[in-house]
N, C-alpha and C positions, 0 to 999 in steps of 0.2 A: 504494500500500500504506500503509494508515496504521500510527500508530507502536506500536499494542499488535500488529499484528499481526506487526511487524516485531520487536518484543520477542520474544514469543511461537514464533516462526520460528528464532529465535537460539536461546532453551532448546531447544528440539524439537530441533537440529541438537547440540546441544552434549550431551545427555544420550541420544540414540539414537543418531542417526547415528555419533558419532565416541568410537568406544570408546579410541583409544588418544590423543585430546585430552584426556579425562575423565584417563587414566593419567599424563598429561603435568603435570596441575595438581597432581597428589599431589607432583611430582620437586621439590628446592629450586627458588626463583627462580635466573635467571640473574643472574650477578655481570658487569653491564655496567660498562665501566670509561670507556665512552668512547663519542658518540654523533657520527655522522656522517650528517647532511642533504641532499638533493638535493632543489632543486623552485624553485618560482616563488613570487611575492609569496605566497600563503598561507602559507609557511613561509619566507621574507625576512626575517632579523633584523638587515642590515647591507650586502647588500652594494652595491643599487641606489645608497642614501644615501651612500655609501661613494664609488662609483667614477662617476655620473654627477651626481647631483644630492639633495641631502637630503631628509627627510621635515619635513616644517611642521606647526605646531601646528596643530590639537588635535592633531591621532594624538598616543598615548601618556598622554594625561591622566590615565587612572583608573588604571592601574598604576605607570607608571614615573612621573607628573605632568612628564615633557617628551619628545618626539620622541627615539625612539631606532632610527632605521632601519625600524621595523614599521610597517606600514598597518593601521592600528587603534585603537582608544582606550586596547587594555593587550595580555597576553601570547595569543601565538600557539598553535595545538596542539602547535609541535612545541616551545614552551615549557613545556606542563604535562605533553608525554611526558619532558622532561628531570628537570625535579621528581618526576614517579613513582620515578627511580631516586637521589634525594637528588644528584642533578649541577648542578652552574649552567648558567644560559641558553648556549646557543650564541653564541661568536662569531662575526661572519660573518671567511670566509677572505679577502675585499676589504677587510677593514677592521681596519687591522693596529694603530693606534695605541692601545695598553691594553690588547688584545687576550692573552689565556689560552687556549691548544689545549690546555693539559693533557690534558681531559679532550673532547676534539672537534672541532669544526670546523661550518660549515656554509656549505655552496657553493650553497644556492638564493638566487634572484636574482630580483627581480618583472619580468614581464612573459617569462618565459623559457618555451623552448618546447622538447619534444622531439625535432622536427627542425629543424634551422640555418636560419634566414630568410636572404633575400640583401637585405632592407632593412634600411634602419637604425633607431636609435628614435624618430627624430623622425618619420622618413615611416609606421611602422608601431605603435608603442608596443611594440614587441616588442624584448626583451634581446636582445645580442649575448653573452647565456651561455648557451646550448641547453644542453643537459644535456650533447654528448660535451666542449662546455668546461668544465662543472662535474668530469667526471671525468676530464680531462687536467689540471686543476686540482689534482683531490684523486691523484692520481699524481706531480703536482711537490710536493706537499705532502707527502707519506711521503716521496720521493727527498731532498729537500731536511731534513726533520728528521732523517733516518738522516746524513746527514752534518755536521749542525751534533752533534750528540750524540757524534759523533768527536772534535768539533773542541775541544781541551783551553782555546781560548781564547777558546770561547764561553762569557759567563755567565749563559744565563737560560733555561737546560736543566729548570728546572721550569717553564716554561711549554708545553715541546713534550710531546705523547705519548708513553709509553715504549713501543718494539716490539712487544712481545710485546702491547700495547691495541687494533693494528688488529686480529688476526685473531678476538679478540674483543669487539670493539665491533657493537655496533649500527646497521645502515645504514638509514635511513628513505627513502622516495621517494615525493614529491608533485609531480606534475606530468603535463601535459596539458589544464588546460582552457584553454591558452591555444593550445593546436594547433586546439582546438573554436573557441572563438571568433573566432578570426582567420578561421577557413576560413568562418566564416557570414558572414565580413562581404566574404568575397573571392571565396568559391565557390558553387555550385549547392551544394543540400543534396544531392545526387545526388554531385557530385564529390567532395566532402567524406568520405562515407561509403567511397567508392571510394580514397579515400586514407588510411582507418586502416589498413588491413594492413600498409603501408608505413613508418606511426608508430608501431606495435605491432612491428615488426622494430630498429627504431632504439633503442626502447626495450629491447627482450631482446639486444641488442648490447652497450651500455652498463651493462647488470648481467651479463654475461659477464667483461668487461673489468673490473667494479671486482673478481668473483669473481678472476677471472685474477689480482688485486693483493693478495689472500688475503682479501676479504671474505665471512662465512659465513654471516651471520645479516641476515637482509632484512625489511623491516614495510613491506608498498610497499601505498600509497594509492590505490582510484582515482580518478574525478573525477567532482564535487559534481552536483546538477541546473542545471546553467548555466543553464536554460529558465527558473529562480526568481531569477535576478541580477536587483534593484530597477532597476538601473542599465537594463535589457531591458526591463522593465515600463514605464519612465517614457516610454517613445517609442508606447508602443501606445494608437489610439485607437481605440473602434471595432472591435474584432476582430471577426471573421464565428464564426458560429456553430463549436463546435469546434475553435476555433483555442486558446484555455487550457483547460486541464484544468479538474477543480473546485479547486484552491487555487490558481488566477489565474496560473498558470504556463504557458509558452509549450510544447506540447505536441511536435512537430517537433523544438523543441532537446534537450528532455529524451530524448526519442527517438535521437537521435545519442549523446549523452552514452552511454547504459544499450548500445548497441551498442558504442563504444570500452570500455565496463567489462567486456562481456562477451568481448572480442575480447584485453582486458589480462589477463583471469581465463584465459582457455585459454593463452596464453604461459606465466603463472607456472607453469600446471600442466607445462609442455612442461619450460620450465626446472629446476623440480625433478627433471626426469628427466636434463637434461642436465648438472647442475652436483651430483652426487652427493653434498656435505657440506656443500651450502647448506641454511641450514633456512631457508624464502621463506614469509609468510604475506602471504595478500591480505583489505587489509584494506577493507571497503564502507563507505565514506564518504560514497557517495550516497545509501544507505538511510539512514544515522544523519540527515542533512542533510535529507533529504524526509522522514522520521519529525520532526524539528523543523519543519519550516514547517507539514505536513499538521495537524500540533497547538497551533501557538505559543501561543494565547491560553490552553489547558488548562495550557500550561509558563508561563507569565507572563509572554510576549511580547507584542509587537504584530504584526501582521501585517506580514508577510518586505517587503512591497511599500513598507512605509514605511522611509525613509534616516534615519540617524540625525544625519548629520555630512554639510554641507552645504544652496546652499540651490535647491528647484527649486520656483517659481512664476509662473504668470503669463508662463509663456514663457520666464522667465529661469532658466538652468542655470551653476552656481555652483560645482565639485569643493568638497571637504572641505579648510579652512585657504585655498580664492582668494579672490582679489579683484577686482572686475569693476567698472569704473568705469564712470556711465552719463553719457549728455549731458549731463546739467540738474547737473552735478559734485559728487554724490554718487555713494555706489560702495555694493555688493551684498557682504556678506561669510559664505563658508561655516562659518559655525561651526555646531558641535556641540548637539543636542539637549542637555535637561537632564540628562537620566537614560540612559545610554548600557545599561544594565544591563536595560531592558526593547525592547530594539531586538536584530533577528536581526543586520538590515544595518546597517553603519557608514556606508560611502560609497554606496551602491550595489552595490559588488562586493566587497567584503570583510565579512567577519564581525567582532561586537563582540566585544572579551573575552569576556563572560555568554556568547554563543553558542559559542564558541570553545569555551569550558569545558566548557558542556555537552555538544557534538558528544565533543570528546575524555574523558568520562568515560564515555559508551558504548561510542568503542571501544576504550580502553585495556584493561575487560574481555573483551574477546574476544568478547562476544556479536554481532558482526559481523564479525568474521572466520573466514576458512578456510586453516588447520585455526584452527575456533574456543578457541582459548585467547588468554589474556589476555597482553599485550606482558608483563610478566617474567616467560611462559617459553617470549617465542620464538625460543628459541637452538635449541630442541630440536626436532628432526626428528619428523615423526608419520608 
């Protein structure tokens, strides 16, 4: 679907189909006081850095100008949904030093998956914070500030959230493509498929639970065109006829992907039935995502397939900020394109800032979501 159609699609939905959306945008914004994050490296502001090993430069260049926990060269999406509502960045919940929850928390983790792997990170690159650790997390996190805010001889009570902020803050949730990706690189694409209904129960379990801890208001994400990771593209030679779509993306993957979306879209709808003063929007992150790559060069991109940070030629493969020493005792260093601002992709798998921004200025509007309205006012039930 390319990207005027996926515009296009979004008004049509928002001005016909959903009469009590349209009545929704008339009501004030909601008065978010406080944001709470679940997800994996696409929304990682701290904790990976934090609790196994830091982020190296470049990541952080253009925004911060040094490494702050983010895989990226500046702010993440669920950094520019925090500034939609005039709140500071998230800090992450692993990483305590300096650290302000006043106003939130954030318990995603890179490399985190929605059901619990029995490897570790070194053997699999996969977090040992699945999501029901993120929200056993974010449950010792309320239990634990409800009693320091007791406690007459604690002094640093404006750093915690005040009570009455969980039950209305804002719960964000991104994750899964690393349930997709793992299983491509461990299962039949057959098995794999056979195993979302299993990861879509995991997942509607885990926003039951955070509901059960009085969460009301839900913004949950699905996952991107994994089939378009640079990181994917760079091992492919020679593909056989039909094997990429027409914008050079691996067809099969994407295919699984829009099945997991479609499989996390009928949950949310179940859940709306079952959690009666949730208000849950699902928001399409794959459209906004494949509406940018289907178009980059008309947006002032280059094409998704080129990396921006790091180095891959000639056989040699290089991550973003390593260092690879060769025989002849010089060494290969990943650094950073000039201009990170016309690159979709940063490392291969992560998004730049520029990209980042853009994805999240479409769906911060709502014109990708359902019910389609725009994140300040999705407190309210349609």
């Amino acid at each position: 679907m390319g990207f005027a159609r996926v515009i296009i699609s979004g008004i049509l939905i928002l001005l016909i189909l959903n009469v009590d959306a349209v009545k929704v945008k008339d009501l004030p914004p909601c008065k978010f006081k406080a944001i709470y994050n679940f997800g994996d490296s696409n929304s990682d502001t701290g904790a990976i850095s934090a609790a196994i090993f830091p982020r190296q430069w470049p990541n952080g260049e253009t925004f911060f100008h040094k490494p702050v926990g983010r895989l990226g060269d500046g702010r993440l999406m669920i950094d520019f949904i925090a500034d939609r509502f005039g709140l500071p960045f998230l800090s992450s919940y692993l990483d305590s030093i300096g650290s302000s929850f006043r106003q939130g928390a954030n318990f995603a983790a890179g490399g985190s998956t929605i059901v619990p792997q029995n490897k570790t990170i070194a053997e699999s690159g996969l977090s040992p914070f699945a999501l029901n650790v993120q929200v056993f997390q974010y449950n010792q996190f309320k239990a634990r500030t409800a009693d320091l805010l007791k406690d007459k001889k604690y002094s640093c009570k404006n750093h915690l959230p005040r009570p009455k902020d969980f039950p209305e803050a804002l719960y964000v949730i991104d994750i899964g493509q690393n349930d997709i990706a793992y299983g491509l690189r461990s299962v039949t694409d057959a098995q794999l498929l056979a195993s979302l209904p299993y990861i879509i129960s995991q997942f509607a379990i885990q926003v039951q639970n955070l509901y059960a801890q009085g969460a009301r208001t839900f913004w949950i994400h699905n996952t991107g065109p994994i089939g378009c990771l640079a990181s994917t593209l760079l091992s492919i030679k020679n593909p056989p006829p039909g094997f990429l779509d027409e914008y050079g993306c691996v067809k099969s993957q994407n295919d699984i992907a829009k099945e997991f979306n479609r499989q996390l879209k009928n949950i949310v709808i179940k859940l709306r039935a079952d959690l009666p003063q949730a208000a849950i929007t699902y928001v399409d992150i794959y459209a906004a995502k494949y509406g940018l790559i289907s178009n980059a060069k008309q947006q002032g991109f280059v094409e998704v397939q080129k990396i921006c940070c790091g180095y891959h030629k000639n056989g040699i493969d290089v991550g973003c900020g390593g260092i690879l020493p060769l025989p002849n005792g010089t060494q290969v260093y990943g650094a950073a394109c000039e201009d990170p601002s016309l690159y979709i992709s940063w490392d291969g798998v992560h998004y730049t800032e520029a990209a980042n921004h853009w994805v999240a200025n479409l769906l911060i509007n709502g014109s990708l979501s359902d019910p389609p309205i725009p994140i300040t006012h999705a407190c309210y039930r349609t």
